[in-house]
C-alpha positions in Angstrom: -5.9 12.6 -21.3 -6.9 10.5 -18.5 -4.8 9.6 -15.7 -5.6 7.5 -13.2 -3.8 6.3 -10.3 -5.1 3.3 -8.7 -3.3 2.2 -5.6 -2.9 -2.0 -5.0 -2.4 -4.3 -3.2 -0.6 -4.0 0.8 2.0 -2.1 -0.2 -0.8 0.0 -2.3 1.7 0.8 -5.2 0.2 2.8 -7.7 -0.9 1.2 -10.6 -1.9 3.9 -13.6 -4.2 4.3 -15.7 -3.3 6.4 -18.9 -5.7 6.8 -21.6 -7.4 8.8 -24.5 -11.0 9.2 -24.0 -11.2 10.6 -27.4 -10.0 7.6 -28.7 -10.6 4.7 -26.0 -7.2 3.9 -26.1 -5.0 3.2 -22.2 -2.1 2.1 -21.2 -1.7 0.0 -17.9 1.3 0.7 -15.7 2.6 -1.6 -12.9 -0.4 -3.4 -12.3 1.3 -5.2 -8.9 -2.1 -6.6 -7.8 -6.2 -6.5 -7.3 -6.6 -7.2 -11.4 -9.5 -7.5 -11.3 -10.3 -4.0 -9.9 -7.4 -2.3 -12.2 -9.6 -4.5 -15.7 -12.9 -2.9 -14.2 -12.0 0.7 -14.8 -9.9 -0.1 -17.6 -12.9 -2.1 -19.2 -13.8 0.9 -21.3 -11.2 1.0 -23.2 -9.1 -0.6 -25.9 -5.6 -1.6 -23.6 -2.6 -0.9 -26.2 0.0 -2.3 -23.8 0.9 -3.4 -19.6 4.1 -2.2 -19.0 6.2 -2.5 -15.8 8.7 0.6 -14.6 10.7 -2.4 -13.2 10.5 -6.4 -12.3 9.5 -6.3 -8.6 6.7 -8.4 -7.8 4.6 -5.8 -6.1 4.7 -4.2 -9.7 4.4 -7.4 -12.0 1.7 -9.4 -10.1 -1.4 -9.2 -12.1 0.3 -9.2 -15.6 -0.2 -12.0 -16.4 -4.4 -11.7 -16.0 -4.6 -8.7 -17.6 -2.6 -9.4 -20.6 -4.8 -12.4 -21.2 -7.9 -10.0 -20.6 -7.2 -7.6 -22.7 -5.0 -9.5 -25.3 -2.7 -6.3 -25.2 1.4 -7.0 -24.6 3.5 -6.6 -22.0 6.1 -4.1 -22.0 9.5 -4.5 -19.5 13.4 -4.1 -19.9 15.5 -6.6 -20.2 17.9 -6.3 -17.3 15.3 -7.0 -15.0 14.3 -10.4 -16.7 15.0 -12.4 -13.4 13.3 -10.3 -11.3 9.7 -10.8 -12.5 9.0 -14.1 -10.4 11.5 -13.8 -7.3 9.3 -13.3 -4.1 12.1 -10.8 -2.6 10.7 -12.0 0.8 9.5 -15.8 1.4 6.1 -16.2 0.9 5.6 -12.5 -0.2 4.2 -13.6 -3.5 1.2 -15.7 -2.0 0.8 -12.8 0.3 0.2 -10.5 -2.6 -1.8 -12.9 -4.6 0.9 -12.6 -7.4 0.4 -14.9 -10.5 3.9 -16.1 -12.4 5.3 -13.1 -14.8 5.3 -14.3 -17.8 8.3 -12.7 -20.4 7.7 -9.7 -22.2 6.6 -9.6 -25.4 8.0 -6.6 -26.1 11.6 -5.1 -24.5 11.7 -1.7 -22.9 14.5 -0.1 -23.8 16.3 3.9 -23.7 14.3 6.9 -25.9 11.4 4.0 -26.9 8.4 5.7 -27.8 4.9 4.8 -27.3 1.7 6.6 -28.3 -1.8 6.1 -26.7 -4.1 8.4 -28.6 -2.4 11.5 -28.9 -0.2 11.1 -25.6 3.9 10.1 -25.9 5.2 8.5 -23.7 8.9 8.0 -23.7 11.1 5.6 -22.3 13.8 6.7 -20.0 16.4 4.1 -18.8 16.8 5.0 -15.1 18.8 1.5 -13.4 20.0 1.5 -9.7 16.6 0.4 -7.8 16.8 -2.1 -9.9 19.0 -2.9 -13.6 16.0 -2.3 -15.5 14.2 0.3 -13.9 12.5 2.6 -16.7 10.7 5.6 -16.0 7.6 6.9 -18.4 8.1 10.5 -19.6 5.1 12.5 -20.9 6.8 15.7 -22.0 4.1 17.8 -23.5 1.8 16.9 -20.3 4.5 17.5 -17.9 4.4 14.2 -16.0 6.7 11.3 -15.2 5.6 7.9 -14.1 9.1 7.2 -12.1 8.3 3.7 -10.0 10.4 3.5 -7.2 12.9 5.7 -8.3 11.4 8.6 -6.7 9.3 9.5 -3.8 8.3 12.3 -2.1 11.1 13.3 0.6 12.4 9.7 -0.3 14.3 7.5 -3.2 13.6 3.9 -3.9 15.9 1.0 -2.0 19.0 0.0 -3.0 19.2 -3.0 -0.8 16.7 -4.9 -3.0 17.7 -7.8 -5.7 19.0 -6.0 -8.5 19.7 -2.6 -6.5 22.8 -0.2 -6.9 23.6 2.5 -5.2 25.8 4.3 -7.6 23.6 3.8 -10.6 20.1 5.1 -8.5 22.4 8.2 -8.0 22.9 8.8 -11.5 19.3 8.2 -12.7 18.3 10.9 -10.2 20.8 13.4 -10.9 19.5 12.8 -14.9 15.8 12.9 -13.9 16.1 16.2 -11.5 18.6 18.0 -14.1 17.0 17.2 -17.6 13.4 17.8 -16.4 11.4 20.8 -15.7 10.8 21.6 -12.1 7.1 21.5 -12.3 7.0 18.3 -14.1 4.8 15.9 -12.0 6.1 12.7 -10.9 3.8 9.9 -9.9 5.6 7.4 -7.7 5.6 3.7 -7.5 3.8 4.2 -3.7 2.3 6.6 -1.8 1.9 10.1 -3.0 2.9 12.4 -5.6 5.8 15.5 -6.2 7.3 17.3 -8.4 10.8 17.5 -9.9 11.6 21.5 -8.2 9.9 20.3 -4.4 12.2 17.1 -4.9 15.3 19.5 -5.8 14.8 21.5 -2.6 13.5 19.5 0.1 14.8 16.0 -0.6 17.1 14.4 2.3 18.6 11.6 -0.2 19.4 13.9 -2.8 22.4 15.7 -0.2 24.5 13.0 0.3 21.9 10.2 1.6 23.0 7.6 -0.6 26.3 5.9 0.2 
């Protein structure tokens, strides 16, 4: 398995890479930006699918060339529908060199399950930084591709368009309870964890969330 995190754009989230070398098969995660750098090193491959952990901008920009590139659909939950072309700050998606989102052709939802090669990936329904915030669960491999719901010694905003305190709490209590403490999460920016360094040393997980 090859996975690749390629950080874009200003806000350098991490766009991802998963593929099957064996099979030329990959997956594109939150491609927010630089398209044409993320279809480069994808250009190997046969894409099977985009798909967005949620309907920010910063994590939808470049869709829209890459689907046409690669002819491959895109993947994103419902909920988060409105989400895909709303600037969040004015100007922000000029600023990013966003292209309109188109709709998805295909909706994320709960315990979906996608194959690229021999990896699974599932589908885990985790709203509150946003209504249709998804994480990407590869069991056997012992990773999760969380988005913003995660970071390292942080969580993702609340105070965003679509964001819900209440509900982020509940997708992390489900995310640090049901998975294995050395699973490796992969965050929408900056670097990675894991589920047991997350479990001890995270401020927001003792009562930093209102």
């Amino acid at each position: 398995m090859v996975l690749k995190i390629i950080p874009v754009g200003p806000l350098e989230v991490n766009c991802v890479l998963l593929a099957d070398e064996e099979r030329g098969e990959a997956l594109i995660v939150d491609p927010g930006a630089e398209g044409d750098r993320i279809a480069e090193i994808a250009g190997n491959f046969r894409v099977l699918g985009i798909l967005c952990t949620h309907g920010h901008i910063d994590h939808v920009g470049q869709v829209a060339a890459l689907r046409e590139r690669f002819e491959a659909p895109f993947y994103l939950h419902p909920a988060d529908l409105h989400l895909r072309n709303d600037e969040i700050w004015g100007g922000f998606g000029g600023y990013i060199k966003a292209l309109p989102c188109p709709e998805p052709d295909v909706p994320l939802e709960e315990g979906m399950e996608l194959k690229v090669g021999s990896v699974m990936v599932r589908i885990l329904h985790t709203p509150g930084h946003t209504p249709g915030m998804c994480c990407f669960y590869l069991e056997r491999e012992g990773v999760l591709i969380a988005g913003d719901l995660l970071f390292k010694g942080s969580v993702g905003r609340w105070d965003l368009p679509g964001g819900d305190p209440l509900k982020l709490k509940r997708s992390l209590e489900r995310i640090l309870t049901e998975l294995p403490e050395d699973t490796l999460v992969v965050c929408g920016h900056y670097e990675e964890t894991t589920v047991g360094h997350e479990r001890k040393f995270n401020p927001y997980l003792r009562g930093g969330i209102p």
